[in-house]
LOVOTOR-738221 format. One record per residue (C-alpha): residue number from 1; x, y, z. Coordinates in steps of 0.25 Angstrom, whole numbers, plus 2048, in hexadecimal, padded with zeros to 3 digits. Layout:
! LOVOTOR-738221
{r NUM, {X, Y, Z}}
...
This chain:
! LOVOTOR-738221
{r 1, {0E1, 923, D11}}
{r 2, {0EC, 923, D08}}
{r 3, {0F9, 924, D0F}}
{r 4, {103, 932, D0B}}
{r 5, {111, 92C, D11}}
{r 6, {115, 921, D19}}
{r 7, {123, 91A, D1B}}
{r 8, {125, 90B, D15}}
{r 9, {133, 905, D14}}
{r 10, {13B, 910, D17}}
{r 11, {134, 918, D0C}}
{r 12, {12A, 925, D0D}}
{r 13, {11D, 921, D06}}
{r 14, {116, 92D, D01}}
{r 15, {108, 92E, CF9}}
{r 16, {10D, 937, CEC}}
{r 17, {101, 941, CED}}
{r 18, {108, 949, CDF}}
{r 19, {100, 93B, CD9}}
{r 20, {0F3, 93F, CE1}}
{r 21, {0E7, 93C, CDD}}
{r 22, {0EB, 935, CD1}}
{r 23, {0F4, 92B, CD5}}
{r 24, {0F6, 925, CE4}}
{r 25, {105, 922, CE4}}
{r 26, {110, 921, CEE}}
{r 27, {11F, 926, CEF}}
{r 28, {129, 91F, CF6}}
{r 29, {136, 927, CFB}}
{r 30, {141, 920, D01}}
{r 31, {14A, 92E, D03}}
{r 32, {146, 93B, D09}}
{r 33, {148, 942, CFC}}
{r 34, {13E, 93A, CF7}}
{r 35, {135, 93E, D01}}
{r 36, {13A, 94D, D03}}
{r 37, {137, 94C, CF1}}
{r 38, {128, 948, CF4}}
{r 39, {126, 954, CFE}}
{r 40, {12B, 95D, CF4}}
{r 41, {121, 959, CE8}}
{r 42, {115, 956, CEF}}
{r 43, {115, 948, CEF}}
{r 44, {113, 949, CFF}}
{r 45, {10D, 955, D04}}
{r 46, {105, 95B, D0F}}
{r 47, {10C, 960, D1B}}
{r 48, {109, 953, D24}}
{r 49, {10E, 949, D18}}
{r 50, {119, 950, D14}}
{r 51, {11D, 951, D25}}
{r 52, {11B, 943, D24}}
{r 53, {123, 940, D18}}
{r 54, {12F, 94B, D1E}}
{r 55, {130, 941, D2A}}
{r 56, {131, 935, D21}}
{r 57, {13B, 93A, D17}}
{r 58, {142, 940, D23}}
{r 59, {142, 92F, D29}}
{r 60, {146, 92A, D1C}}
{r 61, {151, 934, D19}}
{r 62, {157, 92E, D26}}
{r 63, {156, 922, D23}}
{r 64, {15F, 926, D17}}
{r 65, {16B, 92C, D20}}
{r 66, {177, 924, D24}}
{r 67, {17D, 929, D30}}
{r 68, {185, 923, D3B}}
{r 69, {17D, 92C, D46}}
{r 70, {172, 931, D4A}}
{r 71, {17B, 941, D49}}
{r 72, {17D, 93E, D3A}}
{r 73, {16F, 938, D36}}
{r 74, {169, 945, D3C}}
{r 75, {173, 94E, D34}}
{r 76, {171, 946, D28}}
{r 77, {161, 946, D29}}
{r 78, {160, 957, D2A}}
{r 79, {161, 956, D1A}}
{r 80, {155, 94D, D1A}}
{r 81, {14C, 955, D22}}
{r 82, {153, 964, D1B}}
{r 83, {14E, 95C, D0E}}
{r 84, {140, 95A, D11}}
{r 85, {13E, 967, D18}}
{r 86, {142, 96D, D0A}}
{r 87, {136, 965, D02}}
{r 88, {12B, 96E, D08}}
{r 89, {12C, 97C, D0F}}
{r 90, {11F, 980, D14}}
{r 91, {11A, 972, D1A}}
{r 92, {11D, 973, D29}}
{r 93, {11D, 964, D2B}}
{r 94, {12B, 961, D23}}
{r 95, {131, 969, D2E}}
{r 96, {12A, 962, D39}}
{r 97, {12F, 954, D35}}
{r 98, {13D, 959, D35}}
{r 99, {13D, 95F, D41}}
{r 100, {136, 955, D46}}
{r 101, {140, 948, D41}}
{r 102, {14A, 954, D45}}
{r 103, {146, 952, D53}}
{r 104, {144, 944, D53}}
{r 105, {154, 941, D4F}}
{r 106, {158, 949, D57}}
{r 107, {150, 942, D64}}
{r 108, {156, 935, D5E}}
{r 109, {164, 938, D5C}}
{r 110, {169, 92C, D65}}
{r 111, {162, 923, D5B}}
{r 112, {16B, 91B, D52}}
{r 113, {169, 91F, D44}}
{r 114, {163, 913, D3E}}
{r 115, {158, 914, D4B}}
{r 116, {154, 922, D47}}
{r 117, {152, 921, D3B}}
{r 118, {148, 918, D3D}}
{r 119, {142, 920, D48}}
{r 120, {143, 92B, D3B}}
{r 121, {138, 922, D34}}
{r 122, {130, 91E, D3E}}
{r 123, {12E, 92E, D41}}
{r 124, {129, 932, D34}}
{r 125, {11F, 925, D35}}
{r 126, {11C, 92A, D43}}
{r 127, {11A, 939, D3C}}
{r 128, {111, 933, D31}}
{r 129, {109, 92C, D3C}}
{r 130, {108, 938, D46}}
{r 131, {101, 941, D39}}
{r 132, {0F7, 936, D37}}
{r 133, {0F2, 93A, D45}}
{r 134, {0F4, 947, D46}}
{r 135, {0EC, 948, D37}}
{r 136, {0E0, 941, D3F}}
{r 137, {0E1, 94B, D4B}}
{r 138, {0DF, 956, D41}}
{r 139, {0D2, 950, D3B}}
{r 140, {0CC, 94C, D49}}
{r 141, {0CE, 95C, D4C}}
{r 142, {0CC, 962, D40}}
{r 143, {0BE, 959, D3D}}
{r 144, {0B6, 961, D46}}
{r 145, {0B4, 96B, D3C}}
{r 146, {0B0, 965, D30}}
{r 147, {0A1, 963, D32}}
{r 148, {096, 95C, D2B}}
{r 149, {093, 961, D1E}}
{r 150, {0A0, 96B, D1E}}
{r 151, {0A8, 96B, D11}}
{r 152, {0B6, 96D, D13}}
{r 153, {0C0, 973, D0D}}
{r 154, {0D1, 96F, D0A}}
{r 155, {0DC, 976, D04}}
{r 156, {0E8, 96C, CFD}}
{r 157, {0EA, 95E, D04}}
{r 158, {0EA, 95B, D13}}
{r 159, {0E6, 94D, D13}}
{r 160, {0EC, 941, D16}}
{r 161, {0F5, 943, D0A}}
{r 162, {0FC, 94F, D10}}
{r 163, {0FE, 947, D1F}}
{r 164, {101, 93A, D23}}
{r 165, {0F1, 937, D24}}
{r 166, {0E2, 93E, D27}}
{r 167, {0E9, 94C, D21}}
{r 168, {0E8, 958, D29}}
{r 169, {0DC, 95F, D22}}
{r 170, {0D5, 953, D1E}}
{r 171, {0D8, 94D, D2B}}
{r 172, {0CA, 955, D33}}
{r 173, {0C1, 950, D25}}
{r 174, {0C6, 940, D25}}
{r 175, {0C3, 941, D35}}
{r 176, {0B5, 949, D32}}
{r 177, {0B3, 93F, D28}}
{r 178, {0B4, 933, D32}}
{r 179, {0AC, 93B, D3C}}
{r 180, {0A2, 93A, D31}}
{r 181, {0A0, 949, D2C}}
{r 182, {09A, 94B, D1F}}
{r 183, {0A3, 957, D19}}
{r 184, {0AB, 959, D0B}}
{r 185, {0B8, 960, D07}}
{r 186, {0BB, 968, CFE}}
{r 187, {0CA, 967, CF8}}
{r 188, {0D1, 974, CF1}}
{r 189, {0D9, 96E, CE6}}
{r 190, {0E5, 975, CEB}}
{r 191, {0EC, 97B, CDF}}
{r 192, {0F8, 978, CDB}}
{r 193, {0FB, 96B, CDE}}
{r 194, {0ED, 969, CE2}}
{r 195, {0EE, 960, CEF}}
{r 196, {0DE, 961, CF0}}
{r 197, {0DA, 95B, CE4}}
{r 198, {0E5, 950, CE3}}
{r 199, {0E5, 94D, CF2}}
{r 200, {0DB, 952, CF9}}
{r 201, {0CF, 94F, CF4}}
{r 202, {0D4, 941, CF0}}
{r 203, {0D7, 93C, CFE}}
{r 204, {0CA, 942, D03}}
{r 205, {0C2, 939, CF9}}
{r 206, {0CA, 92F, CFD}}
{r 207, {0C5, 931, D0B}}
{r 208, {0B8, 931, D08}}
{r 209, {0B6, 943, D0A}}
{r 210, {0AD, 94B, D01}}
{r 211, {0B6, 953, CFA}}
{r 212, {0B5, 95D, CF1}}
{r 213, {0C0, 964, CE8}}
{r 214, {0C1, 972, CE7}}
{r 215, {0C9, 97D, CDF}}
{r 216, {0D3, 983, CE8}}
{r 217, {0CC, 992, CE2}}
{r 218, {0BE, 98D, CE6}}
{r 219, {0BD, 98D, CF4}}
{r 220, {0BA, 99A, CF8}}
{r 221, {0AD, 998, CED}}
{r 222, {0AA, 98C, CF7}}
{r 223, {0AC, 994, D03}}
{r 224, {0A3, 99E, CFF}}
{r 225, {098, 994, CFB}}
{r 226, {098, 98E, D0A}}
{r 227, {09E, 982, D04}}
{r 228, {0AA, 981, D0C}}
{r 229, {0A9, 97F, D1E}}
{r 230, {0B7, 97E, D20}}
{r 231, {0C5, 97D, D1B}}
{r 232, {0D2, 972, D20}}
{r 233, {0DE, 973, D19}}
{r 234, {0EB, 96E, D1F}}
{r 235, {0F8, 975, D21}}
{r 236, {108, 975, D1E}}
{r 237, {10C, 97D, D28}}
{r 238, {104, 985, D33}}
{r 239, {10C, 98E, D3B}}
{r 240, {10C, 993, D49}}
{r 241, {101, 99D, D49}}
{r 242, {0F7, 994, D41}}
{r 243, {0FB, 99B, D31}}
{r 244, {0FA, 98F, D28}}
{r 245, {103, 98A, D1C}}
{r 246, {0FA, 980, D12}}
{r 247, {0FA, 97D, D04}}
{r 248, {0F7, 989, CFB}}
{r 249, {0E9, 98E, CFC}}
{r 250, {0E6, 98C, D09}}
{r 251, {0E8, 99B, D0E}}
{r 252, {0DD, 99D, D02}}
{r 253, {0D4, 993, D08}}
{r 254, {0D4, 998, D16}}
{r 255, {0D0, 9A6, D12}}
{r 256, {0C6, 9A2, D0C}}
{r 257, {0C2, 99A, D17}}
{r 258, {0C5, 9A7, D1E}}
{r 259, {0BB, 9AF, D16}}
{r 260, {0B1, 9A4, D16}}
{r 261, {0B0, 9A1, D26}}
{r 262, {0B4, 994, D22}}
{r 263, {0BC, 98C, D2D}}
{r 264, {0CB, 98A, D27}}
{r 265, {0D3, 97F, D2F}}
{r 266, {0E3, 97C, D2E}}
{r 267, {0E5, 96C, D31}}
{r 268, {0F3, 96B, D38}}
{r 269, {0FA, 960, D3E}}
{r 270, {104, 967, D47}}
{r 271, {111, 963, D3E}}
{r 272, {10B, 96C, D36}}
{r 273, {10C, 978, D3E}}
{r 274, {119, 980, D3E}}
{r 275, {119, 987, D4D}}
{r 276, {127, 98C, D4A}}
{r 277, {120, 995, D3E}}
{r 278, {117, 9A2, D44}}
{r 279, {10F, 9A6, D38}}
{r 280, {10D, 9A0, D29}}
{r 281, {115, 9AC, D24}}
{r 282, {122, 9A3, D28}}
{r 283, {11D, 996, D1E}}
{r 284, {127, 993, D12}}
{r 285, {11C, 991, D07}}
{r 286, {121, 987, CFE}}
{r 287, {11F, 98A, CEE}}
{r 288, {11F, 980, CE3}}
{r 289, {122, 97F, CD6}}
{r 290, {119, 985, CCC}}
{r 291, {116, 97B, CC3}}
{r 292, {10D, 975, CD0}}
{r 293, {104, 982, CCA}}
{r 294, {108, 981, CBA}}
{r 295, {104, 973, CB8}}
{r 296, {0FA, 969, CBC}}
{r 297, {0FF, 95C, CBD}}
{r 298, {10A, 95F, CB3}}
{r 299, {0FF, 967, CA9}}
{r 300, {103, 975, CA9}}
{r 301, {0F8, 97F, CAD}}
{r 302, {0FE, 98C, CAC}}
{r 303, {107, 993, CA3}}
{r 304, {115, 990, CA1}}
{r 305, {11E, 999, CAA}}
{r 306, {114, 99F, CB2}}
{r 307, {117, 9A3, CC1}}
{r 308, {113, 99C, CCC}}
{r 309, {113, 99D, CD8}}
{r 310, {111, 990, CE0}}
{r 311, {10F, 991, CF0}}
{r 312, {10D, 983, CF5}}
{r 313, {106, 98A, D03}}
{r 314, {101, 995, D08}}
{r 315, {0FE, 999, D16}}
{r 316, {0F1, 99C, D1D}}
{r 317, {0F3, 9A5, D29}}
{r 318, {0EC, 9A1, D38}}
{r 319, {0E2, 9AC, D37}}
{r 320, {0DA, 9A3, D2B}}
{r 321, {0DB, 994, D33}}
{r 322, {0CE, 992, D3B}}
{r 323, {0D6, 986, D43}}
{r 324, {0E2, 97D, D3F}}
{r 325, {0DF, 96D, D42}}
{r 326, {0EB, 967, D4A}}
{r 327, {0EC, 959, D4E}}
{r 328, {0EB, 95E, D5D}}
{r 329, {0DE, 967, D58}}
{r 330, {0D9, 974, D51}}
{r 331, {0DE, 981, D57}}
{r 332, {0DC, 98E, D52}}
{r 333, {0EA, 993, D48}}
{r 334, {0EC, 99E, D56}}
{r 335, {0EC, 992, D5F}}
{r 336, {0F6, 989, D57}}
{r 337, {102, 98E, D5D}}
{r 338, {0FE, 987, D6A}}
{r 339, {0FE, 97A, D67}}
{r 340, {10D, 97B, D68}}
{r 341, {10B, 97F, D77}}
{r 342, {10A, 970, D7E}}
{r 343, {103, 979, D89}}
{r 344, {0F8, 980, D7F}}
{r 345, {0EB, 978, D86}}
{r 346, {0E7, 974, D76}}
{r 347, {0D8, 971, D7A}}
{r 348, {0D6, 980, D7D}}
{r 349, {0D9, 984, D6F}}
{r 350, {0D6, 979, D66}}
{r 351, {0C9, 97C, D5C}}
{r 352, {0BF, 972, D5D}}
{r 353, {0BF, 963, D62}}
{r 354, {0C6, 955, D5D}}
C-alpha cells in the first residue's frame, strides 16, 4: 500500500496525488506553510489525510516557534492553526485537528516548551496511527453489504489516498476482498478534477479489485440496467442529523440511488462528523477556481471567458442515506446523534453485524 503522509526527520512526507496516476512522487515540507500550501492545491486531499496533514503541519509549526514558556508558544501557535483552518472550509476534519491540538496544549501547559513540542509530534504520528484503525473498523462494518457477485458503485476518492490507510469507502471492499468476496467497482470519474479516474481506480488495481471506470453522467443508465447493487462514497463533513457534505456529485448519485431502490452508504469515521452542525444547510461549500472546469491538464476545453461556476461539494441530505459506516458500526442517519450520548446502548441501534 502506498503510504499518503508520514513524518521523517522533522519533515511532513506527503504523496503529491496532482501527479497521480502518472507519476508517484513525494513532497517534503519542512514548514506549516508548506503543508497548509499542499491542502490548498490538492496535493493532500480527503477529509481524513488532510486531518492527518492539519495535525502535522500544526507539530511542525511548533516546532518553528521560540518562546520562553509554555503561555507564549500557545499564543504564538494560534496563527498556525488560523492558517490551516483557512486552506479548506467544508472539510470538518481541519477543525477537529485544531481543536483537538487545542485541547491537548492546553492539558500540557506545565510542560517545558521544548518537551511539548515533541509531545506535538508524537500526537499527529499518534493521529495518523489512530485513522489506520479506525479506516479498518469502517471496512469490517461496512463489508457486510457487499455480496458476492454485487457490483458497487464510488463517487471521487475515498481510499487510502484520502486517509492515513484502508480509506473509508474503500475500506468494506479491501476487507470483502480479504474475506474472499468476488464483487467489482465501478469508479465515477468525478469531473473536474477527476479523483476517480486518477486515483480511484488506480489504487483499486493496485489492490488487486475489479474495477470499472464510469462517466460521472452514466450511472443512472447502469442503474436502470440492474448493473449497480449498492453505492459507498465517503464524506467531508456529516452533520448532526445525518445530512452529508461529499465531493460534487454525490447528492446526484444518491437520488438516483434513491429512484433505483439501490442501497446508498456514507463511510464516516467519527472525526468526520460535525455534531455542533444540525442540518447540511449550515456547511460552507468551498468553490474553486475555474480553470479546474476550462482546462484539462493545462489544454483548455471551453471557451475563453466563459462563467463557471465551480462548487467543490455538495450536500446530500439524511432522508437519501440508507446507513453511515462508523468505526463503532452502521447507524441509520436518525440514530447518529446518539453515539454522542456515552449511555446510548449502541448494539440496540447499530445496522447489521461486524
Amino acid at each position: 500500500m502506498v503510504k499518503t503522509i508520514y513524518w521523517k526527520d522533522n519533515k511532513v512526507v506527503m504523496l503529491d496525488q496532482s501527479r497521480l496516476p502518472l507519476e508517484v512522487s513525494y513532497i517534503e515540507c519542512s514548514n506549516y506553510e508548506c503543508v497548509a500550501d499542499a491542502i490548498s492545491r490538492l496535493l493532500i486531499r480527503g477529509a481524513p489525510a488532510i486531518g492527518i496533514a492539519a495535525s502535522m503541519g500544526i507539530a511542525i509549526g511548533g516546532l518553528g516557534i521560540s518562546a520562553s514558556d509554555t503561555e507564549e508558544f500557545r499564543k504564538k501557535i494560534k496563527p498556525v492553526m488560523y492558517h490551516l483552518l483557512s486552506t479548506r472550509p467544508t472539510a470538518v476534519n481541519i477543525k477537529w485537528a485544531v481543536d483537538r491540538f487545542t485541547k491537548f496544549i492546553e492539558a500540557n501547559m506545565d510542560k517545558p516548551v521544548s518537551t511539548l513540542k515533541d509531545m506535538l509530534v508524537q500526537e499527529s504520528i499518534n493521529v495518523l496511527n489512530e485513522d489506520i484503525e479506525i479506516n479498518r473498523a469502517i471496512g469490517q462494518w461496512g463489508a457486510q453489504f457487499i455480496n458476492d457477485g454485487d457490483t458497487v458503485l464510488t463517487h471521487c476518492n475515498a481510499g487510502s489516498l484520502a486517509t492515513g490507510g484502508y480509506g473509508t469507502a474503500t475500506s468494506p471492499m479491501l476487507i470483502a476482498k480479504e474475506q474472499g468476496k468476488k464483487f467489482r467497482v465501478f469508479a465515477d470519474e468525478t469531473r473536474p478534477v477527476l479523483q476517480g479516474a486518477r486515483l480511484t481506480a488506480w489504487e483499486l488495481m493496485q489492490a488487486g479489485i475489479d474495477v470499472t471506470l464510469i462517466t460521472d453522467n452514466s450511472a443512472g443508465a447502469l442503474m436502470k440496467k440492474g448493473m449497480i447493487d449498492l453505492a459507498i462514497v465517503g464524506t467531508d463533513r456529516t452533520t448532526r442529523n445525518g445530512d452529508v457534505a461529499n465531493k460534487i456529485g454525490t447528492y446526484s448519485v444518491a437520488v438516483l440511488c434513491k429512484e433505483h431502490n439501490i442501497p446508498f452508504y456514507v463511510a464516516a469515521p467519527l472525526s468526520s462528523i460535525d455534531f455542533n452542525m444540525s442540518s447540511g444547510d449550515q456547511i460552507p461549500i468551498e468553490e474553486r477556481a475555474a480553470e479546474e472546469v476550462t482546462t484539462i491538464w493545462g489544454h483548455r476545453v471551453a471557451p475563453e471567458g466563459v462563467k463557471v461556476i465551480n462548487m467543490a461539494f455538495d450536500v446530500t441530505p439524511a432522508k437519501y442515506v440508507s446507513a453511515i459506516i462508523t468505526q463503532k458500526g452502521a447507524f441509520r442517519p436518525s440514530d447518529l446523534h446518539k453515539i454522542q450520548d456515552e449511555k446510548s446502548d449502541l448494539s440496540s441501534i447499530r445496522i447489521g453485524n461486524k
